[in-house]
PyMOL Python script that loads the backbone (N, CA, C, O; Angstrom):
from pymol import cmd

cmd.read_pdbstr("""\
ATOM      1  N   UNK A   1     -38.385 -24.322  24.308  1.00  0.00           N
ATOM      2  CA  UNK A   1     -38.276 -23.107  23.541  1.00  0.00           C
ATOM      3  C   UNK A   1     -36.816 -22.809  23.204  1.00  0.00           C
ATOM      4  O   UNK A   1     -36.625 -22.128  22.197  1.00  0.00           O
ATOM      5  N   UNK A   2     -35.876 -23.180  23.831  1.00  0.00           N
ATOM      6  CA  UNK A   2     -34.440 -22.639  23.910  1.00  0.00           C
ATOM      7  C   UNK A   2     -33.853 -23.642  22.841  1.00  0.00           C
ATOM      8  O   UNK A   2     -32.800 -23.369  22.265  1.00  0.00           O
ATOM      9  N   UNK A   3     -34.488 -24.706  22.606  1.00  0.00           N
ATOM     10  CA  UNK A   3     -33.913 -25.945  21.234  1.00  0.00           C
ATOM     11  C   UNK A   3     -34.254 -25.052  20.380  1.00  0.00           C
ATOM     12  O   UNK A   3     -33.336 -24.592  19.700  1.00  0.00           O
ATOM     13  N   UNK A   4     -35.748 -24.497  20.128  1.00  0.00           N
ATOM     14  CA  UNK A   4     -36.057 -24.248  18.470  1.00  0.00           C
ATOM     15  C   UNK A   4     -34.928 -22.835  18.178  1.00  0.00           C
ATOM     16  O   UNK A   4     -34.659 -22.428  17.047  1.00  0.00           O
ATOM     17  N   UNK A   5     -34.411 -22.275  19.381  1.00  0.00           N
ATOM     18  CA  UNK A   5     -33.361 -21.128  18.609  1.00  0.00           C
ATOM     19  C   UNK A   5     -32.215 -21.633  18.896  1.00  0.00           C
ATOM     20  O   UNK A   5     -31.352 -20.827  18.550  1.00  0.00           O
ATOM     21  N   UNK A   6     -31.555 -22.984  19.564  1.00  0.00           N
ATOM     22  CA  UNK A   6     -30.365 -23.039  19.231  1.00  0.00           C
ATOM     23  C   UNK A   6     -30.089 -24.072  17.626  1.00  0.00           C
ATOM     24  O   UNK A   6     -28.994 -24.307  17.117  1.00  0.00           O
ATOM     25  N   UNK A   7     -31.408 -24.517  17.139  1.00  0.00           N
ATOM     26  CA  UNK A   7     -30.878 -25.373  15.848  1.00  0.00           C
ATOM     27  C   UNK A   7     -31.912 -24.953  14.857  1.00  0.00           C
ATOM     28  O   UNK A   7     -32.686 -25.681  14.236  1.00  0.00           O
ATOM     29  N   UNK A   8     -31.744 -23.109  14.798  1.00  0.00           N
ATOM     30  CA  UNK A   8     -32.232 -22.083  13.807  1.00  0.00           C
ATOM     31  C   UNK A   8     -31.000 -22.188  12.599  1.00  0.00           C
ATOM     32  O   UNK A   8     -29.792 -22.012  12.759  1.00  0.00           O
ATOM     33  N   UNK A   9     -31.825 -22.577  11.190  1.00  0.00           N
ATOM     34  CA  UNK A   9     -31.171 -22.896  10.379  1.00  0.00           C
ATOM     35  C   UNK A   9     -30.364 -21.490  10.037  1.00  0.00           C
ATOM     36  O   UNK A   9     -30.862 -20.375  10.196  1.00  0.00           O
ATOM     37  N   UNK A  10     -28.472 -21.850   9.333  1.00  0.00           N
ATOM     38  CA  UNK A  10     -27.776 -20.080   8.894  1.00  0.00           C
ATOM     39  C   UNK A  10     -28.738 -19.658   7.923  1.00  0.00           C
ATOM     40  O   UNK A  10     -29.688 -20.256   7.417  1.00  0.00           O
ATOM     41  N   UNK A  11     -28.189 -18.238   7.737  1.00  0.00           N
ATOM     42  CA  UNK A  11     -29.268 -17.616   6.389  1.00  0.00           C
ATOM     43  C   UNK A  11     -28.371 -17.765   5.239  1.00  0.00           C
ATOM     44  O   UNK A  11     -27.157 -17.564   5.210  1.00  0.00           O
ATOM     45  N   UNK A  12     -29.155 -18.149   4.290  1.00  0.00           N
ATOM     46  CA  UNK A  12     -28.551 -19.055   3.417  1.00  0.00           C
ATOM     47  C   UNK A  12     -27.836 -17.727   2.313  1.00  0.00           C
ATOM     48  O   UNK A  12     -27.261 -17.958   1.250  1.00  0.00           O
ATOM     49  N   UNK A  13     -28.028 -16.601   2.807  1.00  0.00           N
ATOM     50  CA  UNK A  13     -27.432 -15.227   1.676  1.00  0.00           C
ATOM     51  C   UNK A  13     -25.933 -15.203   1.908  1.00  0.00           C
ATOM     52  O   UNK A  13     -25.126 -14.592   1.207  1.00  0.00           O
ATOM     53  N   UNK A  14     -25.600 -16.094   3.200  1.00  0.00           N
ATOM     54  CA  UNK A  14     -23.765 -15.786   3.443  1.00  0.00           C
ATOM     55  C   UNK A  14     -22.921 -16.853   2.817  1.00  0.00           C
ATOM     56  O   UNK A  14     -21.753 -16.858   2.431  1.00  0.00           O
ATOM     57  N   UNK A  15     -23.825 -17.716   2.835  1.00  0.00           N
ATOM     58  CA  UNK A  15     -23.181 -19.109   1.756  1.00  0.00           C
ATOM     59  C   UNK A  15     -22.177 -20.001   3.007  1.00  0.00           C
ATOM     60  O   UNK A  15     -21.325 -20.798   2.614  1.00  0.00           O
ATOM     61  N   UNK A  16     -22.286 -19.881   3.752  1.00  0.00           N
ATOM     62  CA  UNK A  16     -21.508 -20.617   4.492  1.00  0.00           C
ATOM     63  C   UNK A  16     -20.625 -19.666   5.293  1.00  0.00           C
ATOM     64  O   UNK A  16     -20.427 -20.018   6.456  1.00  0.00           O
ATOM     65  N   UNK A  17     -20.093 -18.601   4.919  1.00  0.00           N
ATOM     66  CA  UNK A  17     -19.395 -18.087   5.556  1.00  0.00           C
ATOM     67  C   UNK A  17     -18.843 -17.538   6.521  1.00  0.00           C
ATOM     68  O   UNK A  17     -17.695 -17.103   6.602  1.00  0.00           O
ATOM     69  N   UNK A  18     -20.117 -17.559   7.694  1.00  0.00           N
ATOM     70  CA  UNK A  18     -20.338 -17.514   9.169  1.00  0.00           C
ATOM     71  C   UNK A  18     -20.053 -18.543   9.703  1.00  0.00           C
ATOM     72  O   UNK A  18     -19.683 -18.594  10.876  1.00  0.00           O
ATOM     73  N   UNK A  19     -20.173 -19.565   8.936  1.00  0.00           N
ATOM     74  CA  UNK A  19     -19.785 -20.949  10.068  1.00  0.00           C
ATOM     75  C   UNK A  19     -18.395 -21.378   9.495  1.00  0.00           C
ATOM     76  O   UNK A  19     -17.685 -22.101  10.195  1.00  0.00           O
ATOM     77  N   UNK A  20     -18.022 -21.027   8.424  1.00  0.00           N
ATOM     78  CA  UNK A  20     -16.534 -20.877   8.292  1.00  0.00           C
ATOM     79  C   UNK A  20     -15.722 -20.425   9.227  1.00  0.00           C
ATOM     80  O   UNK A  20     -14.988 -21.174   9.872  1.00  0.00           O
ATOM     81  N   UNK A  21     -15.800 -18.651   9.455  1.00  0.00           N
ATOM     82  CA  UNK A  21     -15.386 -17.481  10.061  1.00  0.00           C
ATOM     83  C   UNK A  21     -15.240 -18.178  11.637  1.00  0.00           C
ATOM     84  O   UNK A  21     -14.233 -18.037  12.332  1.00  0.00           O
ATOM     85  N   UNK A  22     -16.456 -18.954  12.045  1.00  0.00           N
ATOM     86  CA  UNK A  22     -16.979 -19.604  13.543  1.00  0.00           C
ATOM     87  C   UNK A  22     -15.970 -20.753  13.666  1.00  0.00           C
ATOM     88  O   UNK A  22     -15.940 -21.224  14.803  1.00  0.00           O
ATOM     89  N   UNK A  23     -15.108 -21.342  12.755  1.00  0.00           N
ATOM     90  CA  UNK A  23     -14.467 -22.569  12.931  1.00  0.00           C
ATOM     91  C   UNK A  23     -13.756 -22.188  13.930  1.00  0.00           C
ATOM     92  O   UNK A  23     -14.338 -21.154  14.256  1.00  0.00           O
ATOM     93  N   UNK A  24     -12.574 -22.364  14.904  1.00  0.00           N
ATOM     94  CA  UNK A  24     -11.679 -22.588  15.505  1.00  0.00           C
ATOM     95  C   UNK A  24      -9.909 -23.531  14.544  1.00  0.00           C
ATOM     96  O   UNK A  24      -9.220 -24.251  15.266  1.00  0.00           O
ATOM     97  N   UNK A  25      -9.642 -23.410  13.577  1.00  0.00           N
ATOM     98  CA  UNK A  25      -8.397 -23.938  12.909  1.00  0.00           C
ATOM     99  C   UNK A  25      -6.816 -23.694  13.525  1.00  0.00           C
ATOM    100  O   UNK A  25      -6.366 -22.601  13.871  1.00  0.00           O
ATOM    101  N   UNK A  26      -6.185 -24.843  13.563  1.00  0.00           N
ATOM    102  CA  UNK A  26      -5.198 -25.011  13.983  1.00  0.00           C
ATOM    103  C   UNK A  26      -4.230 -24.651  13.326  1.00  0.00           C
ATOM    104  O   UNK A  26      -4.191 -25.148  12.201  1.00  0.00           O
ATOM    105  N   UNK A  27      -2.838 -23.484  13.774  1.00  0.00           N
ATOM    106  CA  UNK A  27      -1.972 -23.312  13.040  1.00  0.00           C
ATOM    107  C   UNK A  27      -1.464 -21.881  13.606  1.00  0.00           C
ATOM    108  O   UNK A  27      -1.438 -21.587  14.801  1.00  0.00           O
ATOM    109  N   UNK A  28      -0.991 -20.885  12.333  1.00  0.00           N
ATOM    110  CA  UNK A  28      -0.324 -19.762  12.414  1.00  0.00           C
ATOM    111  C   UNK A  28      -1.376 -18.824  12.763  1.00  0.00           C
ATOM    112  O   UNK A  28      -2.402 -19.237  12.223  1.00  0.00           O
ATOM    113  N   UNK A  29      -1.588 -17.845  13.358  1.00  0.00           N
ATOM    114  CA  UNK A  29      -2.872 -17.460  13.020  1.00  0.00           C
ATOM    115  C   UNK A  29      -2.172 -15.719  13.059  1.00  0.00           C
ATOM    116  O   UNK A  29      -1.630 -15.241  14.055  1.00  0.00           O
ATOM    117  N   UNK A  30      -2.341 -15.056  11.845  1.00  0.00           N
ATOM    118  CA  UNK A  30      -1.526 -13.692  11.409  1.00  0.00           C
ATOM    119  C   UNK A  30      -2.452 -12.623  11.336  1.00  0.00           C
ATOM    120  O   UNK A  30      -3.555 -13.135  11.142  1.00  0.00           O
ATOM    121  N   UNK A  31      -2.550 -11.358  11.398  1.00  0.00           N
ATOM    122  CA  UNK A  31      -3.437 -10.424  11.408  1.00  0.00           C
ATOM    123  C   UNK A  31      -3.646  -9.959  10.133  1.00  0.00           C
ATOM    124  O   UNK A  31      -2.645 -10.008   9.419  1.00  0.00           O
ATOM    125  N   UNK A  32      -4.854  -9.431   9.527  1.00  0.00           N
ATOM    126  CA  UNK A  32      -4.863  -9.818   8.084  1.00  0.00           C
ATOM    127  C   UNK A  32      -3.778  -7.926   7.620  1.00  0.00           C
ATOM    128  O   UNK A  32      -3.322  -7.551   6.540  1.00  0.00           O
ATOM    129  N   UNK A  33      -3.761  -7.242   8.990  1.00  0.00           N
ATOM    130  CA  UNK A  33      -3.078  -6.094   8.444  1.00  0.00           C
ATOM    131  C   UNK A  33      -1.356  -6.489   8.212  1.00  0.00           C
ATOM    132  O   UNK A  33      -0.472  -6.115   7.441  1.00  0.00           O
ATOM    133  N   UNK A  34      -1.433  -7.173   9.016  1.00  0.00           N
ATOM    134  CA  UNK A  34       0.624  -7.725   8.807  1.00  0.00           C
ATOM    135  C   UNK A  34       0.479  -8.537   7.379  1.00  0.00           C
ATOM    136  O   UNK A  34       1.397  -8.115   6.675  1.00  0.00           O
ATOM    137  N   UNK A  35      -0.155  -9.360   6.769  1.00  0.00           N
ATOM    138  CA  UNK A  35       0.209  -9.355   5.379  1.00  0.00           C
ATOM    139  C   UNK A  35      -0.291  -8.372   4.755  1.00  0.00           C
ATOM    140  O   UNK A  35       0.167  -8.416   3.613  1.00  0.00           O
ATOM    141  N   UNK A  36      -0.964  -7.524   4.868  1.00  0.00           N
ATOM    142  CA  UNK A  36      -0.981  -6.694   3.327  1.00  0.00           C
ATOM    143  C   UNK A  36      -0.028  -5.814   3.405  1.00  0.00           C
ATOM    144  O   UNK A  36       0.264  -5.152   2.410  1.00  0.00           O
ATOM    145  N   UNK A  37       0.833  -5.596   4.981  1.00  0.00           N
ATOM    146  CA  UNK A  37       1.822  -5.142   4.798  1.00  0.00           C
ATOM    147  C   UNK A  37       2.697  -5.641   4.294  1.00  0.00           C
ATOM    148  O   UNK A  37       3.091  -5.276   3.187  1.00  0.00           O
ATOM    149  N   UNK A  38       3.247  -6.624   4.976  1.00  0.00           N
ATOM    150  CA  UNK A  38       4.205  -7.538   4.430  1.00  0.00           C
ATOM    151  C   UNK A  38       4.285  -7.615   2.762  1.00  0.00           C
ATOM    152  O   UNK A  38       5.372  -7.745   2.198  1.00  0.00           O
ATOM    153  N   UNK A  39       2.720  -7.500   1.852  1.00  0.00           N
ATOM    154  CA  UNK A  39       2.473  -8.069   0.788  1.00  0.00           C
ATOM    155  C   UNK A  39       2.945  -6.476   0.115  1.00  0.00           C
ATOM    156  O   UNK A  39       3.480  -6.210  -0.961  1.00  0.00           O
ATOM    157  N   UNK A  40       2.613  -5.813   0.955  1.00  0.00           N
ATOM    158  CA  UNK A  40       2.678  -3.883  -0.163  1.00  0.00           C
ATOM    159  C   UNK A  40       4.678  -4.079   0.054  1.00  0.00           C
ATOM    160  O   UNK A  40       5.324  -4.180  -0.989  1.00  0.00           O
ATOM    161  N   UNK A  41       5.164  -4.100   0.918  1.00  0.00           N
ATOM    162  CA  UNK A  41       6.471  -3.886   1.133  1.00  0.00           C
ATOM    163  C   UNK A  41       7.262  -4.746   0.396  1.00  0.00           C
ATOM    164  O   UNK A  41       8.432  -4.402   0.227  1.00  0.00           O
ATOM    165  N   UNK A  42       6.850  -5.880  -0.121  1.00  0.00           N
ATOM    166  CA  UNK A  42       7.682  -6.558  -0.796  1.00  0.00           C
ATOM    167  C   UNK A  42       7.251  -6.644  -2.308  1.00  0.00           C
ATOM    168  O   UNK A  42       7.636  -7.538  -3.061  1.00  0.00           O
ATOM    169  N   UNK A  43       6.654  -5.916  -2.564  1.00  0.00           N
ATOM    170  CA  UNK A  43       6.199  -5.307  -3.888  1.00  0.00           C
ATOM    171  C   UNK A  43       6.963  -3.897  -4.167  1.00  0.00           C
ATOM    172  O   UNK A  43       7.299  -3.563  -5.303  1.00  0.00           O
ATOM    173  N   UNK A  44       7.185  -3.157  -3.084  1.00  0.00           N
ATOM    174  CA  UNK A  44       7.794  -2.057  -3.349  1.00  0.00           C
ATOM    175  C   UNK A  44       9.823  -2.491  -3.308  1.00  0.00           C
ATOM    176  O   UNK A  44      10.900  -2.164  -3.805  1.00  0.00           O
ATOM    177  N   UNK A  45       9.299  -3.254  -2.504  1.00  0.00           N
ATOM    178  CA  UNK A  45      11.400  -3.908  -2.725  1.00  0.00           C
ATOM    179  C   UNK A  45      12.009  -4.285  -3.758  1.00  0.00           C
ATOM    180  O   UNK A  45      13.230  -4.274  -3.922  1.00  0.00           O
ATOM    181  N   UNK A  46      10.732  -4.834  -4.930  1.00  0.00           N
ATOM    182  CA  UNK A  46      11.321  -6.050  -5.535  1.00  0.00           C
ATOM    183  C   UNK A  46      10.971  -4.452  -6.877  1.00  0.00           C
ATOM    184  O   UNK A  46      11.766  -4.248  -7.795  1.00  0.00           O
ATOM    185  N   UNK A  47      10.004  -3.773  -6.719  1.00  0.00           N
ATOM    186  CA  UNK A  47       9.956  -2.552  -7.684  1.00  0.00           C
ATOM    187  C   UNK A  47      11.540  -1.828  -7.831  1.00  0.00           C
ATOM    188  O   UNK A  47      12.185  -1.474  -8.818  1.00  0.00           O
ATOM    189  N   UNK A  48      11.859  -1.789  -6.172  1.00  0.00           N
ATOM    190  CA  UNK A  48      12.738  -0.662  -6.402  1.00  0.00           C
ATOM    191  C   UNK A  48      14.420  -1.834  -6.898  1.00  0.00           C
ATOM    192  O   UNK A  48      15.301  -1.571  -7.716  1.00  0.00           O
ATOM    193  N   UNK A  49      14.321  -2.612  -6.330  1.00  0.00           N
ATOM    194  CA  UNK A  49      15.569  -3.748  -6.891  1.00  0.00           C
ATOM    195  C   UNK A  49      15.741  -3.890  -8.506  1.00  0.00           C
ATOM    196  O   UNK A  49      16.775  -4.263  -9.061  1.00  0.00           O
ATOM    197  N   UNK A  50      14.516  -3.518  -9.158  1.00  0.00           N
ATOM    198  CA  UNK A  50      14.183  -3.773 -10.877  1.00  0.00           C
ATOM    199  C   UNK A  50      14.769  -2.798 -10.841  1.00  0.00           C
ATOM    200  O   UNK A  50      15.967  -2.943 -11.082  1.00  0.00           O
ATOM    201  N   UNK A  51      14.240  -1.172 -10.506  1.00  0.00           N
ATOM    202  CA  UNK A  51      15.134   0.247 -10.856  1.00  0.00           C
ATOM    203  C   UNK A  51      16.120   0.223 -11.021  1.00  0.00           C
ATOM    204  O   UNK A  51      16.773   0.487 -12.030  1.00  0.00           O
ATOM    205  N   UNK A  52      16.487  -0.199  -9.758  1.00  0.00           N
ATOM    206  CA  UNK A  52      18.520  -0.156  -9.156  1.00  0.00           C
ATOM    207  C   UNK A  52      19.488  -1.166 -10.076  1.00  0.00           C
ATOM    208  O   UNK A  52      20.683  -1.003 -10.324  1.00  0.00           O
ATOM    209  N   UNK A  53      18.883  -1.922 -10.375  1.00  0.00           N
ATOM    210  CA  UNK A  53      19.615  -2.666 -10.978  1.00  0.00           C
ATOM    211  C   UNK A  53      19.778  -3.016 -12.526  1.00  0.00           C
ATOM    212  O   UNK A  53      20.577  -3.852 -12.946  1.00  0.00           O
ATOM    213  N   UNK A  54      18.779  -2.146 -13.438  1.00  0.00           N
ATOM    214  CA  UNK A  54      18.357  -1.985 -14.520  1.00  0.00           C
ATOM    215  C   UNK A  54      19.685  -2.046 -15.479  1.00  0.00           C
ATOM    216  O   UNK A  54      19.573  -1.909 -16.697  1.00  0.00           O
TER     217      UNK A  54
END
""", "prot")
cmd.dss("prot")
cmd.show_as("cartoon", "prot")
cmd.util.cbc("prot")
cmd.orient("prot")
């Protein structure tokens, strides 16, 4: 009984994306809030560098 629920096929509405998310990948691994900071702050630097320097 414990086979037929460990090789229960994914549900096919996520497209893969659970067993993506499930990988384990080697590397940097960053919090997704430190880049959108990183990404808003250097949008506002490079805004205010265009002003200043106009």
């Amino acid at each position: 009984m414990s086979d037929s629920k460990n090789k229960a096929p994914m549900p096919a509405s996520s497209a893969g994306l659970l067993t993506f998310f499930n990988e384990e990948t080697h590397g940097v691994k960053i919090r997704p809030e430190v880049v959108l900071i990183g990404s808003i702050s250097l949008i506002a630097v490079s805004i205010a560098i265009n002003a200043l320097f106009r």
